[in-house]
Every structure is written in structure tokens, then in C-alpha cells.
C-alpha positions in Angstrom: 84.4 45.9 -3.7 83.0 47.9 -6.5 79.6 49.7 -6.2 76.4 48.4 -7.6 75.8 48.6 -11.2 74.4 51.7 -12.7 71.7 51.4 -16.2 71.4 54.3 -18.3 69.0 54.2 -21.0 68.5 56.7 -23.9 65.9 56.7 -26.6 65.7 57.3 -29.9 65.3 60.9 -30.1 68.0 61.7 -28.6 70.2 59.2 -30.8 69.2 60.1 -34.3 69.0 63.1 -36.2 65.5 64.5 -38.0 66.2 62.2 -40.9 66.3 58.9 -38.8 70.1 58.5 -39.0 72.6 57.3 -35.8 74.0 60.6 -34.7 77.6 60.0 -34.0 78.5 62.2 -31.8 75.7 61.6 -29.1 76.5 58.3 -28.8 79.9 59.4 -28.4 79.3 61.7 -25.9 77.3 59.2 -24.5 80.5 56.5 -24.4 82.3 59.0 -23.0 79.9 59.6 -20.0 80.0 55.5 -19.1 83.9 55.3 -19.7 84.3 58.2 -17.2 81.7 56.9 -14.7 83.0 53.6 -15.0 85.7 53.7 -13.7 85.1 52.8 -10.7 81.6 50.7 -11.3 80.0 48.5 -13.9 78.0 50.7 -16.7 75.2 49.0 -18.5 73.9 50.7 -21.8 70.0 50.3 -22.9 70.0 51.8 -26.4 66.8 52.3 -28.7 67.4 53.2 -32.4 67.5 50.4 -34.2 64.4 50.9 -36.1 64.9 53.8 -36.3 68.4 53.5 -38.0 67.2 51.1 -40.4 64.9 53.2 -42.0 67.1 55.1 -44.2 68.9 52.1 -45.0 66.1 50.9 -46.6 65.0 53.8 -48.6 62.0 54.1 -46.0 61.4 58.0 -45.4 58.8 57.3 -42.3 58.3 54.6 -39.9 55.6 52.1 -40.8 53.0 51.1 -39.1 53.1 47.2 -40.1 54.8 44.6 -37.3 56.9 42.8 -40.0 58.7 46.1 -41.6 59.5 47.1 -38.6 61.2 44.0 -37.2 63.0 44.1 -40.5 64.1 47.7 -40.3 65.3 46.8 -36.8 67.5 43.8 -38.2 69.0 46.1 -40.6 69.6 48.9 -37.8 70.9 46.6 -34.8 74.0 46.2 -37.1 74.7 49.8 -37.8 73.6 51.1 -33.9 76.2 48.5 -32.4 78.8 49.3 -34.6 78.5 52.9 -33.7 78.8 52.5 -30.0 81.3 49.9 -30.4 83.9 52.5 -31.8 82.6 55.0 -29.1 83.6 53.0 -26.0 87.0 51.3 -28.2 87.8 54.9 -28.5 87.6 55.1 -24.3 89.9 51.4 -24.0 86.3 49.5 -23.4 85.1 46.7 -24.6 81.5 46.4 -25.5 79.0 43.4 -25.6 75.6 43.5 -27.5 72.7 41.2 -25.4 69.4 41.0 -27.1 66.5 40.4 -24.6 62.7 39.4 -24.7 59.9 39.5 -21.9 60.0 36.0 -21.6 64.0 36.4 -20.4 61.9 37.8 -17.4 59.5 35.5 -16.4 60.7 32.0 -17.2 62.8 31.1 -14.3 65.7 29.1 -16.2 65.9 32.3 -19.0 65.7 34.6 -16.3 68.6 33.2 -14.4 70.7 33.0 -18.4 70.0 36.3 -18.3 71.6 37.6 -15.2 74.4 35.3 -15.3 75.6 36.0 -18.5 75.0 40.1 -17.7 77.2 39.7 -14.4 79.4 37.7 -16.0 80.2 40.2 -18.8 80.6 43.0 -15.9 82.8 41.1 -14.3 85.1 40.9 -17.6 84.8 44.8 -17.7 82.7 44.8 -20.6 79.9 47.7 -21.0 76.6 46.2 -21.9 75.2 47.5 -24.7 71.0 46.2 -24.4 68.5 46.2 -26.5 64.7 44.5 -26.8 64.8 41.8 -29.4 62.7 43.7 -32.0 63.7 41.3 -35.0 61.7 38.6 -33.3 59.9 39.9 -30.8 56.1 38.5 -30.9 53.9 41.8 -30.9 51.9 40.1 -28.5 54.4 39.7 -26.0 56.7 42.7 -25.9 58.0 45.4 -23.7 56.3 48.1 -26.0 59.9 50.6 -24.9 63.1 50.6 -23.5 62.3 52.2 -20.8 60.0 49.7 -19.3 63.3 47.2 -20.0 65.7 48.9 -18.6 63.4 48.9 -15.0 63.5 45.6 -15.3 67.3 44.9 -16.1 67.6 46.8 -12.8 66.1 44.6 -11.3 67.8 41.6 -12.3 71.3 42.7 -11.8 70.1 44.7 -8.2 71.5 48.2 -9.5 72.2 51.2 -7.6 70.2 53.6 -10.0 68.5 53.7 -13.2 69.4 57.4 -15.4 66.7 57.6 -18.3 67.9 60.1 -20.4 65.5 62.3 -23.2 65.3 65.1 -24.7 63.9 67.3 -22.2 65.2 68.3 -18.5 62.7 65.9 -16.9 59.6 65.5 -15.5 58.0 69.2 -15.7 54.5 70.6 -14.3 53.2 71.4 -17.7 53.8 70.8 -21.3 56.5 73.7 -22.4 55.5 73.7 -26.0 51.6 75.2 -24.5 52.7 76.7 -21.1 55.8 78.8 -21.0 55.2 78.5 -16.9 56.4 74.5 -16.5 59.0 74.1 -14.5 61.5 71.3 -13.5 60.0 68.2 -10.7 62.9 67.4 -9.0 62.3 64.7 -6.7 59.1 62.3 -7.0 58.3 60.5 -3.8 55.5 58.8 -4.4 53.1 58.7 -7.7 49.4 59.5 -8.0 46.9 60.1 -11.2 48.5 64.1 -11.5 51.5 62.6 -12.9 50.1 60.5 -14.8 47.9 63.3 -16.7 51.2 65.4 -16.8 53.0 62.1 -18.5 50.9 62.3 -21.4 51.6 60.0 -24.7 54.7 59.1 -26.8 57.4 62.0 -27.0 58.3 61.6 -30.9 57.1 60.3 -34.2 60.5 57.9 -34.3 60.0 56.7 -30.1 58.3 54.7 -29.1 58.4 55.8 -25.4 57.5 59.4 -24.0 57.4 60.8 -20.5 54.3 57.9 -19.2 56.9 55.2 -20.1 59.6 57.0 -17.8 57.3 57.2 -15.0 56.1 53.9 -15.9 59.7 52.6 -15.6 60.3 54.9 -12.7 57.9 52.5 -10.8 59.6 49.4 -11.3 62.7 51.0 -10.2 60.7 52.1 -7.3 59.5 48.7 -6.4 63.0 47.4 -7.0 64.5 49.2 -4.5 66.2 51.2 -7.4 66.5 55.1 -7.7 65.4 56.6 -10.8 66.8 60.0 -12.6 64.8 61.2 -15.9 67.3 63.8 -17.5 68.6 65.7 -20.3 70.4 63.6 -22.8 72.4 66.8 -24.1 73.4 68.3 -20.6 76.6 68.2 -19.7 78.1 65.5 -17.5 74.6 64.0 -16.9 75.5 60.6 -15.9 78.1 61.6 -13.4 75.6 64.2 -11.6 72.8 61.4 -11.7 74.5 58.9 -10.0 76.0 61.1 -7.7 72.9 62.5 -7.0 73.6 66.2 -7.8 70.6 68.7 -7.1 69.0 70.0 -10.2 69.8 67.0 -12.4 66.6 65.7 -13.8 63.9 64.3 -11.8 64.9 61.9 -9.3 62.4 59.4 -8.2 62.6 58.4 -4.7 62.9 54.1 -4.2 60.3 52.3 -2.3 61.8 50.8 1.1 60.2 47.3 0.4 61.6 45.7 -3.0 59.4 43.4 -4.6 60.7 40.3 -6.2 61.1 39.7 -9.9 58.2 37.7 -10.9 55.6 40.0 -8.8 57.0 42.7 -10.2 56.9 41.0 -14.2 52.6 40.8 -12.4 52.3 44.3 -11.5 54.1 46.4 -14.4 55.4 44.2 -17.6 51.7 41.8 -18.6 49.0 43.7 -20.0 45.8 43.0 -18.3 43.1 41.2 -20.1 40.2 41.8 -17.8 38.9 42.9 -14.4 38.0 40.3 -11.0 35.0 42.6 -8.6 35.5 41.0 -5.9 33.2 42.1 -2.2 34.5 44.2 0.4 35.5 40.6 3.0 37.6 39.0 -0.1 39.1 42.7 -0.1 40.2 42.7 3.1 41.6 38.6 3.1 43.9 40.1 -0.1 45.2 42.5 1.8 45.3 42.2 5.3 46.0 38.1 5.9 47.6 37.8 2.6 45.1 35.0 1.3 44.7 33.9 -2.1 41.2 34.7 -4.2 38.5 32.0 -4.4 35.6 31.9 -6.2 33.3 32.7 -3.5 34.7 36.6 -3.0 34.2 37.0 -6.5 31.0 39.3 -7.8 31.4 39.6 -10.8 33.4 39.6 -14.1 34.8 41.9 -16.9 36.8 41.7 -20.0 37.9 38.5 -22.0 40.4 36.4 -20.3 42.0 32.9 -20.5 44.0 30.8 -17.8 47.3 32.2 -17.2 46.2 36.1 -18.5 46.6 39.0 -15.9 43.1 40.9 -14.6 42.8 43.7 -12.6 41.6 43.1 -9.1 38.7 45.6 -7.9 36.6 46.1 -5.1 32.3 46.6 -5.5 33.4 50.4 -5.7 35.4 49.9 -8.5 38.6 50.6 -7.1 41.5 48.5 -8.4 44.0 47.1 -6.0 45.9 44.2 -6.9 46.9 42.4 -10.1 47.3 38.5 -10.9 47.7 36.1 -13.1 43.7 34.1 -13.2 43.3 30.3 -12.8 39.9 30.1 -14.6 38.3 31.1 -18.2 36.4 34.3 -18.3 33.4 32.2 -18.9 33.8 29.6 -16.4 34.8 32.3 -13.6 31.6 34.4 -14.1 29.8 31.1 -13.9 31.4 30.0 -10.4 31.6 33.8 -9.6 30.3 33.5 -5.5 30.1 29.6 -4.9 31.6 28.0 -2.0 34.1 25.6 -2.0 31.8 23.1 -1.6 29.5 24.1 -4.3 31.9 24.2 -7.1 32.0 21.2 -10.1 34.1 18.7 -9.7 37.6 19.9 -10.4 36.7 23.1 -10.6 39.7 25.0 -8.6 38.6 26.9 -6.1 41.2 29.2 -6.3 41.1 32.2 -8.7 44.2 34.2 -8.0 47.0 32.5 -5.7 48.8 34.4 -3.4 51.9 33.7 -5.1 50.8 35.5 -8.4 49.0 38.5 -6.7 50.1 41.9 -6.0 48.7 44.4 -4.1 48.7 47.8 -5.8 49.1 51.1 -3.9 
């Protein structure tokens, strides 16, 4: 039986040169890394540069800022990117497949399950993945916003054995190099707290849309998967061998959580925006968390933000400490005005239920 499926990931700076343009021979170093570790398990790709590639096929010197050039740019890219890493693998005696996905491939049951079938299906034909997000259609609304945050969740789906995210620095460091000559490599992340997050800090490049926060970010789906997570060095040597075998020294490896959370919780907890915030008192607390109840109206102080029926909000307690996330049964409006009532006291066909247990998740 072969092993679990391993997902590298790179971005865009580490695929393009300064001008915007597919560099050739990282993606073939790339090909060559996945035909080598793939030998004896199934390699899936997750590429970004597609935008990015399109730009100077279009005479565009920077990236816009408008949704509509981009998704045009990326149309004109996804051609060139694939063809590239199709010669790359050919050149290795694989064959490559291209799947475009969107958030919705993760949360709508009957997409969800398209999606993984097709994706085992084409590992079990020996075909390399090559993924991407859908950018020429994707509703700006309703995105992933990076790769990275994909890739976690295409881990998830197909239950790998570990996620590589590869960039253009060693990995998660204790400063910023470029003002502290002192940083130094984090090699192993157990557990994740607001000091990582302030090290994370924003997008890496003017042609990514990721940086080191989306790693970490993707890092924690991984975690809650039940997947391990290395952030490396695109140009090192050998990186996706080491990574996977688990080599000392090799990036940042991020340690999985024993508990793996299943997919649509974990679409709740990392991949929907939230639109607002549920202050809820210290007994509704404790029924979330301890007995594992669902969140009715009368546990509810107060409300924050603008929300609709079916949006994610935050779920905080009267300190102001968030600690679950879930998808709200009620109008911002309409919640504030039920905000406390009994069961009993609510309007007729009012629910009494706020957040179901179902679509709540309890944040550490």
C-alpha cells in the first residue's frame, strides 16, 4: 500500500522572476523534487502564478488593483503556468492534470465529494496534480484570498501525510531579517499563540498574495486536520525529500493536533470571514463548551457587527474573549432584539436557536 499523499505548495515569488515572468527552471526543479519523491507516493502540486504570469502578456508592468483585470490576467496566465509544469514533469515520465477549485468545492457536500473523487482518482492513474484557485471566476466575495489557505484544505480532503509550503525564506524566523540581523530559524511549532502571529506579519511580495500569516494560517488547518506542516525554502536543495522525511533543520515544521476536525467545522473555523461578533454570559459559555450545547437566544447579551442568516460571527464571552465560531440563524437586527429571551418568550417562529451545535467550533 502506498503512503498518504503529500501537497506541496509554492507561491508566486518563488515562481517568477522580478519582471513577473514563469521562471523555468524553478518549476523545473520543482518537477524534479515531486518526480523523485514520488516515487513511491502520490504528489499533489498547489501552484500560484497565474496572475502573476499574465501580466507581461498583456503589456501590464504592475499588478492592478481592480477584481476584473485581475481575473483576466489570471486567464491569460493559467495557460502559460500549466504549460510550463507540464513539460517539467513530461521531462520526469509523469503525467500532469490541471484542477481548478473554488471555496464552494469545500462546503457544498455534493461538490465536495466531486472534488475528492476526481483528485483520488487522478492519483490513482499516477497523475501529479497540478491545483490552482479558480481566479478567472472566482467571486471576490467568496474566495480563498491565497494558496496557502487551499492547499490546508486539499489536505484535508484527500487526508495527506504532510503539507510542505515552500517560500522564499528558510521559514518561520524570530524577527524580520531585513531589520534584525539576530533572527533565527523556528524549527518546530507546537502550538500557536498571538507571538506568532505578530512575528507573521503581512503579505511577503508585491506579486503574492500570501506572506508568512497565511502560512501559519494554513499551518492551522493542517494542524486541525491531523496534517503536519513544513514552511521552507523554495531554493534549498532537496527540500521536498527532507520535508517529508522529516529531516532536522528543514524549515519549520508545525506539530499536528491529535484531534482532527471534520471538513465542514473546519471550512467554520479557518476558510469564512466573520461578519460579526455573539457576547454571550459566562452560563452559555460554559453549555458551549463543556456539554456541547447549541446557542439560544437567552445566553446571548449582546450583539456586534452586521450579519445575515447563514454569515459566520465570532463567539465571545462578557470579557471579550473569543472562543468559538459559527455559522448564525438570525439577522443582526432581529438577534439583538431577542438577545436574552427565553424560549418561551420569543415571537412566534422566532428559532430559538442562534448557533447549532453542528455549525459551532470551539476555538483554542
Amino acid at each position: 500500500m502506498r503512503s498518504r499523499p503529500v501537497i506541496v505548495k509554492i507561491g508566486t515569488s518563488s515562481l517568477t522572476d522580478e519582471a513577473g515572468a514563469i521562471d523555468g527552471a524553478a518549476v523545473a526543479r520543482l518537477c524534479a523534487d515531486v518526480a523523485e519523491v514520488g516515487r513511491d507516493r502520490p504528489v499533489v502540486i498547489v501552484t500560484s502564478g497565474a496572475i502573476a504570469a499574465g501580466l507581461p502578456a498583456l503589456g501590464l508592468d504592475e499588478r492592478p488593483r481592480d477584481s476584473v483585470t485581475l481575473q483576466a490576467a489570471s486567464a491569460v496566465g493559467q495557460i502559460d503556468l500549466l504549460g510550463v509544469y507540464q513539460r517539467a514533469l513530461a521531462d520526469h515520465g509523469r503525467v500532469s492534470g490541471q484542477l481548478l477549485l473554488a471555496p464552494l468545492d469545500f462546503v457544498v457536500r455534493s461538490q465536495y465529494l466531486h472534488a475528492r473523487n476526481t483528485l483520488q482518482r487522478l492519483l490513482e492513474l499516477d497523475v501529479v496534480p497540478v491545483i490552482n484557485e479558480n481566479d478567472a471566476i472566482a467571486d471576490d466575495e467568496i474566495r480563498f484570498g491565497d494558496n496557502d489557505r487551499l492547499a490546508a484544505l486539499v489536505a484535508h480532503l484527500i487526508d495527506a501525510e504532510v503539507l510542505v509550503l515552500l517560500t522564499d525564506t528558510e521559514g518561520v524566523l524570530t524577527a524580520d531579517p531585513r531589520v534584525d540581523t539576530s533572527a533565527s530559524l523556528i524549527e518546530e511549532i507546537v502550538a500557536f499563540d498571538h507571538q506568532l502571529d505578530d512575528l507573521a506579519g503581512g503579505a511577503g511580495t508585491a506579486r503574492g498574495s500570501g506572506g508568512m500569516a497565511s502560512k501559519l494560517t494554513a499551518a492551522k488547518i493542517a494542524a486541525w486536520s491531523g496534517v503536519r506542516t513544513v514552511i521552507a525554502s523554495a531554493s534549498r536543495p532537496g527540500v521536498l525529500a527532507a520535508a517529508v522525511a522529516g529531516d532536522t533543520g528543514v524549515g519549520t515544521a508545525v506539530v499536528p493536533r491529535p484531534e482532527r476536525l471534520g471538513a465542514r467545522k473546519l471550512w467554520i473555523a479557518f476558510a469564512v470571514g466573520s461578519k460579526g461578533t455573539v457576547v454571550v454570559d459566562a452560563g452559555a459559555r460554559r453549555a458551549l463548551e463543556d456539554a456541547g450545547r447549541s446557542l439560544l437566544a437567552a445566553g446571548v447579551l449582546r450583539v456586534e457587527g452586521d450579519f445575515d442568516v447563514g454569515d459566520a460571527v465570532e463567539v465571545a464571552d462578557p470579557d471579550g474573549v473569543v472562543f468559538a465560531k459559527g455559522l448564525v440563524r438570525h439577522r443582526h437586527g432581529d438577534l439583538q432584539d431577542l438577545a436574552g429571551k427565553r424560549t418561551g418568550e420569543l415571537p412566534d417562529g422566532a428559532p430559538s436557536v442562534v448557533l447549532h451545535r453542528d455549525d459551532l467550533v470551539m476555538l483554542p
